[in-house]
N, C-alpha and C positions, 0 to 999 in steps of 0.2 A: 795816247795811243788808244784805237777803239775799239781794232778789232787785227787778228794775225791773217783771217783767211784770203785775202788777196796775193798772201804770198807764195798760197799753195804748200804749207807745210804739211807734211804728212799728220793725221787726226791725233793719233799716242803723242807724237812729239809738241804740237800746240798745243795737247792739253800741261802736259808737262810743263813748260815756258807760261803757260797762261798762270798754272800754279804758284810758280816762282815769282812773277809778278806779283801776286797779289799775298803772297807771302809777305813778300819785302816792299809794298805801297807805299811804308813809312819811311823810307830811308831812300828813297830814289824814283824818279819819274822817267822809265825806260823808253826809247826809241828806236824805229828799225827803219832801217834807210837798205833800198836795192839800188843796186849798183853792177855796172857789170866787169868790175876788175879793183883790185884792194888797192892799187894806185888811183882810181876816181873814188873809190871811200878816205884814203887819207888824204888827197886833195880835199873834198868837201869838208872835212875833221878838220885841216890847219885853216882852212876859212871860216870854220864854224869859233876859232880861238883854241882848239883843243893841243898841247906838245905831248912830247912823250909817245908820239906812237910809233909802234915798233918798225922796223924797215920791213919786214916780210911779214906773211902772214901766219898767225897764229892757229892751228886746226885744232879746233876745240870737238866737236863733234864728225864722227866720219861715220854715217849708215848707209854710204852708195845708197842701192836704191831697195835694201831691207830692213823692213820694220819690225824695231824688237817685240818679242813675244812679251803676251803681259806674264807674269811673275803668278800663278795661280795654288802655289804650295800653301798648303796651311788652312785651304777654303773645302769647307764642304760639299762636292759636286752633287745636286740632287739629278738622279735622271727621270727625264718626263717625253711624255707622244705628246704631240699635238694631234688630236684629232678633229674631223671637220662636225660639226654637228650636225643634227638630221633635222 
């Protein structure tokens, strides 16, 4: 896999998955297939050799269409201007 951005995930969340990826390199070579309904993902998955997949879909992640805030407790805010220079 080379890159997430053709799939248009929101920036926080692929950097997240990019993490996790490269977290776990050693122990698994991930892949993302688009599809536009989880009956053409498990057809493609029982052609690909894979069993065991569940009959429905599993919702692992739900952010409609917000994005979580980052987590900024703990970090020291310095406040600064920007000003233009002369």
């Amino acid at each position: 896999m080379k890159t997430l951005i053709p799939f248009e995930i929101p920036t926080l969340i692929r950097k997240d998955i990019e993490a996790i990826i490269h977290q776990n390199r050693m122990l698994y070579e991930p892949f993302l297939d688009s599809v536009a309904s989880y009956d053409e993902l498990k057809k493609r998955l029982i052609a690909q050799g894979y069993k065991n997949i569940p009959e429905g879909e599993i919702l692992m992640m739900d952010l409609g269409n917000k994005i979580p805030e980052a987590n900024t407790k703990g970090y020291k805010i310095k406040r600064t201007m920007i000003r233009k220079s002369k």
